[in-house]
N, C-alpha and C positions, 0 to 999 in steps of 0.2 A: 504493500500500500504506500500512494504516494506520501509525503510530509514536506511542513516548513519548516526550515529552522530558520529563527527568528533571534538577534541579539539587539543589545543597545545601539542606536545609531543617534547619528546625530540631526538637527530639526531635517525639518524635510522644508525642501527649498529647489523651484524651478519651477516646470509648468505641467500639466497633464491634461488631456481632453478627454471627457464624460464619452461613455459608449452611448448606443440606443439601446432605450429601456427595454427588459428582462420583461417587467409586469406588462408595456403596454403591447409589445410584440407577439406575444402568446398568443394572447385573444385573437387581436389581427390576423395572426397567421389561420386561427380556427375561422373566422367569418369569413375566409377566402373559400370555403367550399363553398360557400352559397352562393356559387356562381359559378357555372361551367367554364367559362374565359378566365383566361390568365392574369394572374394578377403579380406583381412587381414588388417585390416590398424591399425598400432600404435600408440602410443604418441599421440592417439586423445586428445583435453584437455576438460575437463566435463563441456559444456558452451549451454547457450540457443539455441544458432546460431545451435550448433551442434548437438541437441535434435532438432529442428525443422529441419534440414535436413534429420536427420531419419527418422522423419515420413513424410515427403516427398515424398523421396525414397520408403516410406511401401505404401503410397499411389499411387504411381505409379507403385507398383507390385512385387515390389523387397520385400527380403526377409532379415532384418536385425537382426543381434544378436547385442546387444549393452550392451555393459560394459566398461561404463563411469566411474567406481570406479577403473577399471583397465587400465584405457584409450585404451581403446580397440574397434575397429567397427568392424565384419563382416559383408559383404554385398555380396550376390546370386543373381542375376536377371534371374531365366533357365527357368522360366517360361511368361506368355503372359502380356506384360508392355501396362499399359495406357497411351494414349500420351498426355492426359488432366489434367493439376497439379491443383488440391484444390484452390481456391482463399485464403480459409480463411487461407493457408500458407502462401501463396505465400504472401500475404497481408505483414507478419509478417518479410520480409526478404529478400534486395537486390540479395542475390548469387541465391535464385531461381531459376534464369534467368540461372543457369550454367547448369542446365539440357537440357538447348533445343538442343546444340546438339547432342545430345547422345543419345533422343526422336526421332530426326530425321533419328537418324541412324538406329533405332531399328523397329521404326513405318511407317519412314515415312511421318509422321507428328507433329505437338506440338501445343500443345496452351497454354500459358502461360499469364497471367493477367501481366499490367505491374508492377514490384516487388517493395514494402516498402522497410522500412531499415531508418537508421538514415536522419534525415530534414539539411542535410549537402549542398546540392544542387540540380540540372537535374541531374545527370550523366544520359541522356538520352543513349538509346539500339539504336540508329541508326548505328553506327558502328559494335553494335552486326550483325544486320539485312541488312548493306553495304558487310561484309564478306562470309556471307551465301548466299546473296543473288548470290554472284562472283561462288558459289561453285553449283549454280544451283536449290540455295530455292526459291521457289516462297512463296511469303508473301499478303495476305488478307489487301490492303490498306483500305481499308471499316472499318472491322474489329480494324485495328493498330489505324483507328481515333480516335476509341473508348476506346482505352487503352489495346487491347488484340492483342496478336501475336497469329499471327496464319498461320503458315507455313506447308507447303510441299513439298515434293520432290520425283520424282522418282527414281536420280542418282543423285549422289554425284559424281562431278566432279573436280580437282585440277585445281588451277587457280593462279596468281601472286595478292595477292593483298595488296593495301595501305594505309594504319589506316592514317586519316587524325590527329586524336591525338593517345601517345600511351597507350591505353585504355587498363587496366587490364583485365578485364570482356571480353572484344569485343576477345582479343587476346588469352584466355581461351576459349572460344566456338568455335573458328575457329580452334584452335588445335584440337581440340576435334573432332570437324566436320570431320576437314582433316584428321585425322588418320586413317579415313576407308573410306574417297573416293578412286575414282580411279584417278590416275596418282601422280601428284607431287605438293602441295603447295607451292607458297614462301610469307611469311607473312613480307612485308618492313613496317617500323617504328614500330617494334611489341613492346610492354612494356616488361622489362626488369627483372622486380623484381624478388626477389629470390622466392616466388610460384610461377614463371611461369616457374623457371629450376625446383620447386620440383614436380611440374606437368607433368614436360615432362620426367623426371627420371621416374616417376610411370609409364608412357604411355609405356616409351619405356621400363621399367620390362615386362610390358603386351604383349611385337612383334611390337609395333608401331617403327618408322624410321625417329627419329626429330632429325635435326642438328640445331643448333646455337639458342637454348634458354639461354636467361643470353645477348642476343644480341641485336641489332636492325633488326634484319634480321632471319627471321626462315624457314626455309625448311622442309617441310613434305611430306616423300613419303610417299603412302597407301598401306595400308594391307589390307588383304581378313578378318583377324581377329584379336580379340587377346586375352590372356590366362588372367586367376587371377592368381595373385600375393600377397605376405606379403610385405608390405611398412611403413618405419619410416617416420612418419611425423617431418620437420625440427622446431625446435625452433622460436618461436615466438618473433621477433626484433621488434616490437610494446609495448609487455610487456616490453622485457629486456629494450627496452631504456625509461618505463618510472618508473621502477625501480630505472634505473641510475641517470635520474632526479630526482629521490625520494631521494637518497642516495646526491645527493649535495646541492640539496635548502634544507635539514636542517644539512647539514655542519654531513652529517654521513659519517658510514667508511662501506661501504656492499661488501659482496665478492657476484657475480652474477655467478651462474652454469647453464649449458647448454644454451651457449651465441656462436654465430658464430661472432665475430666481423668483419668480410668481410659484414657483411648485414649492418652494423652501423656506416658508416665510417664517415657518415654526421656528425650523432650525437656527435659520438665520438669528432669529429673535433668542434663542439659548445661548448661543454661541456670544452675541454680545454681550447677554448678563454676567456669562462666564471672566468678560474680558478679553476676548478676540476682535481683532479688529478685522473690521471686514468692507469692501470696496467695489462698486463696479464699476469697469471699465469698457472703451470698448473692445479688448481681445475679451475679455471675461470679467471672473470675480475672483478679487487676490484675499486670499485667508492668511492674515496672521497672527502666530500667540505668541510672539515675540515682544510684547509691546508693555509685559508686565506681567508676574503672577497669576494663574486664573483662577478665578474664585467659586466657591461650589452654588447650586442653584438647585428647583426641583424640577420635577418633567412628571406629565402625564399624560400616557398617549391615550388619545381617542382616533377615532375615523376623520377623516381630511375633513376641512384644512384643518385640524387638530396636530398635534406633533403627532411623527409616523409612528406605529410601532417597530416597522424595518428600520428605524433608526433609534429605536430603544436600546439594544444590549451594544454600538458603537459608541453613544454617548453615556454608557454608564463606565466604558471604559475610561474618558475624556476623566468623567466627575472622580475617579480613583487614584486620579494624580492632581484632581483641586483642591484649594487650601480652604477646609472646612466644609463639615457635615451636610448631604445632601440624599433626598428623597426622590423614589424614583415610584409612581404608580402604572401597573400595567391595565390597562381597562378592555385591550384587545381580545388577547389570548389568554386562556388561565394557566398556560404549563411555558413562559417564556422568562424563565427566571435560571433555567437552566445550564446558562455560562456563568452563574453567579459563582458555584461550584469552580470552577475553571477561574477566574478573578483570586478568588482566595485562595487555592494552591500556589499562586501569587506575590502572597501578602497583603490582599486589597480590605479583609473583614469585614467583608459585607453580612449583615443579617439580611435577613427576609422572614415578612410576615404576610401570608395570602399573598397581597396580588402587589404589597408594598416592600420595597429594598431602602435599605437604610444604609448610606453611604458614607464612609467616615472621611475618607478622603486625606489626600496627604501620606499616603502608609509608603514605607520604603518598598519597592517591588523587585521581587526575583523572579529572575525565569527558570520557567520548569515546565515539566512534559504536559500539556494540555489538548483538550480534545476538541473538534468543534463541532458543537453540540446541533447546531443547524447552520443556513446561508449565514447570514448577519452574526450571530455569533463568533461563526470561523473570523469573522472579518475583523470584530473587534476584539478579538484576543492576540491577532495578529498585529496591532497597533497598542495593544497594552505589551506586549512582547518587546517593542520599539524603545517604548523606555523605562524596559522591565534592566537589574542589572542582569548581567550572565546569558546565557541561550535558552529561546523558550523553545521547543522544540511542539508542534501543532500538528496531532493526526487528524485522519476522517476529511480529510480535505476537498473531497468528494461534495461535501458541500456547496464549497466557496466557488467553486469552478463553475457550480448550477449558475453563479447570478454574478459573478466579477469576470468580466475578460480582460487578459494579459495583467493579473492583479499584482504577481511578481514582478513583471516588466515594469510597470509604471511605480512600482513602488522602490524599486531601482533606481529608476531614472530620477528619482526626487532624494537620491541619496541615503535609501534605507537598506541597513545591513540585512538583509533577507535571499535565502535562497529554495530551489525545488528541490526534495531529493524522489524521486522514482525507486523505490524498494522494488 
C-alpha cells in the first residue's frame, strides 16, 4: 500500500492552481446520459473518484473517451444503456447513486447497490428515494431492506417537493429526474452549493429549464429532451480552501489560481479571525500567516453557504497549532470526528464530546504513523504533519487520491518536505 511520508518543512511559499471540482464533476459526468449526443466536459481533474465514474458510465453502456492528462471527458450514450450498475463500483463510491436518475429516465428502471465512499457517517438515500418517489418512482421496499434500490417508472411526472434536510445528493437526482418529466418541479429546501448551480448551468446548456439553483427553492420545467454540450467544470473550493489552510498554519505567503472566492466566504471569514491575511488579486488570492501568531476561533459546519464540512477536519488541523483554546461543532455528519484520533497521536489533545471537539491549541506536535481516516482527513493530517516535528508517516492514502490531484506535486512545488512511497 501506497504512503506519505510527511516531515517539518518550512512555510509554504509560491503559487498553485485549484483543479476542477471532484463534487461538481461527478454529477455532470452522471447527467450526461441523459442524452444520447456527446457531451465535452473540461477541467475534469485526474482523480480516483473520477476514473471510477468512467467506468461506470462504460459499464452502463455509455461510450467514454477519457483524457485525464488533458482533463478532459467525452461521454456518448446513443446506444442501449443498462439500468443495472456493477456492485463492485458502486461498492467503491458515494456519487454512484447520481446515476439513478438519468437510468430512470433512459430505462425506466435502476438498480443500484447502496453506494460506499468515505466512513464519515449515514448520509442515508431516503431523501434521494422521498423525491422520486413524489415524481412517480415506485421503489422495491423488499429489495431497499436489503440495501438495493430498485426503482421504476412508467412517467415521470413534476410535483412540489420538500427535502426535509438540504441534501446534496437527494437535490442532484431530482434535478436530474425533473429535467425530462413532464410538467413542472418545485424543489423547497433544495441544497444550495455551488455544484448544484454548476449542475444546472450544464442541464440547462443541454435545453433543460431550471430556475433558482444557488437557492433554497428550484423550479424545473421539462423537456421532451436534451442536446450534448462542451462544459467547464468550476474550481474546486475544497482544495482551494485547504490550500489556504496550508498556506497559514505554516505562516506561508501562497498566491492561489483558479479560486472563485464567492464559494469560500466561510473560510475566508475563519481564516481572518485566525489572523491570516488574505488578498485578491488579479492572478488570484494570496494566503498569508506570516503576518503574526494565529489565534484560535470556533467553527460550525452546516450546509452552504455555512462553513463546509469538507473543510472541517483541514481547519481543525490549522486550530492545533493556534494560540488558545478552540471549539469545533460538526452538525453534518455524526461519525466525522475520526482524525481527531490521528491529531493526538500527535500531541494535539483534543477531547471530543458528540458532535463537539475541544481544541487546546498550541501543543508541541510530533510526527508519527497516522492513518487517513477518509478524503479531507488524509489531507489534513498531511499538513499537520508539515509542522509536526520528526516524520509523520500517513497510510490509507487511497483516500486523498479520491479528491486531491497531483497533491504531492503541488505541495512540492510550495516547498513542503513530502514525498510518495509505493509499497
Amino acid at each position: 500500500m501506497a504512503k506519505f511520508l510527511v516531515q517539518k518543512s518550512a512555510p509554504l511559499r509560491g503559487e498553485v492552481k485549484i483543479s476542477g471540482s471532484k463534487n461538481a464533476v461527478l454529477p455532470i459526468m452522471a447527467a450526461a446520459l441523459l442524452t444520447e449526443e456527446k457531451c465535452v466536459i473540461k477541467d475534469v481533474p485526474a482523480l480516483r473518484d473520477v476514473d471510477v465514474m468512467c467506468r461506470l458510465l462504460e459499464s452502463l453502456g455509455a461510450s467514454v473517451d477519457k483524457e485525464l492528462e488533458n482533463n478532459r471527458v467525452s461521454i456518448e450514450s446513443s446506444g442501449e444503456i443498462v439500468y443495472e450498475a456493477p456492485f463492485d463500483l458502486v461498492k467503491m463510491m458515494r456519487a454512484s447513486i447520481l446515476v439513478l436518475g438519468a437510468l430512470l429516465i433512459r430505462t425506466g428502471r435502476a438498480i443500484i447497490h447502496l453506494p460506499g465512499g468515505c466512513a464519515i457517517g449515514k448520509r442515508p438515500v431516503e431523501l434521494h428515494l422521498k423525491g422520486l418517489r413524489a415524481l412517480g418512482v415506485k421503489i422495491d421496499e423488499e429489495q431497499l431492506n436489503r440495501g438495493i434500490v430498485d426503482a421504476t417508472v412508467d412517467k415521470l411526472e413534476g410535483n412540489t417537493i420538500y427535502l426535509d434536510f438540504p441534501s446534496v445528493g437527494a437535490t442532484e437526482v431530482i434535478i436530474m429526474a425533473a429535467a425530462l418529466a413532464e410538467g413542472t418541479t418545485v424543489l423547497e429546501n433544495a441544497a444550495q452549493e455551488p455544484e448544484i448551480v454548476d449542475l444546472a448551468n450544464f442541464l440547462n446548456k443541454m435545453g433543460a429549464r431550471i430556475k433558482g439553483a444557488g437557492t433554497d427553492t428550484i423550479k424545473i420545467e421539462g423537456v421532451s429532451k436534451l442536446k450534448g454540450v462542451s462544459h467547464h467544470v468550476i474550481p474546486d473550493r475544497i482544495e482551494a480552501g485547504t490550500f489556504m489552510v496550508g498556506a497559514a498554519m505554516t505562516g506561508g505567503n501562497v498566491l492561489i489560481k483558479n479560486i472563485l472566492p464567492n464559494h469560500l466566504k466561510a473560510v475566508i471569514a475563519k481564516l481572518r479571525e485566525c489572523g491570516a491575511y488574505i488578498e485578491m488579486t488579479d492572478e488570484g488570492m494570496i494566503v498569508r500567516g506570516d503576518m503574526g501568531p494565529l489565534k484560535s476561533t470556533d467553527i460550525k459546519t452546516l450546509p452552504y453557504p455555512g462553513f463546509p464540512t469538507d473543510m472541517q477536519s483541514p481547519f481543525m488541523a490549522l486550530l492545533t497549532v493556534a494560540n488558545g483554546p478552540s471549539v469545533v461543532i460538526e452538525t453534518v455528519f455524526e461519525n466525522r470526528f475520526m482524525h481527531v484520533g490521528e491529531f493526538n497521536r500527535m500531541g494535539a489533545n483534543i477531547k471530543t464530546d458528540g458532535n463537539c471537539a475541544i481544541i487546546p491549541g498550541g501543543k508541541p506536535l510530533t510526527g508519527a504513523q497516522v492513518v487517513a481516516t477518509d478524503l479531507r482527513a488524509g489531507a489534513a493530517v498531511v499538513l499537520t504533519g508539515l509542522v509536526a516535528d520528526g516524520t509523520t508517516e500517513v497510510s490509507q492514502i487511497y483516500h486523498v487520491d479520491r479528491g486531491y490531484e497531483n497533491f504531492v506535486d503541488k505541495l512540492r512545488a510550495l516547498g513542503a518536505n513530502i514525498m510518495r512511497v509505493d509499497e
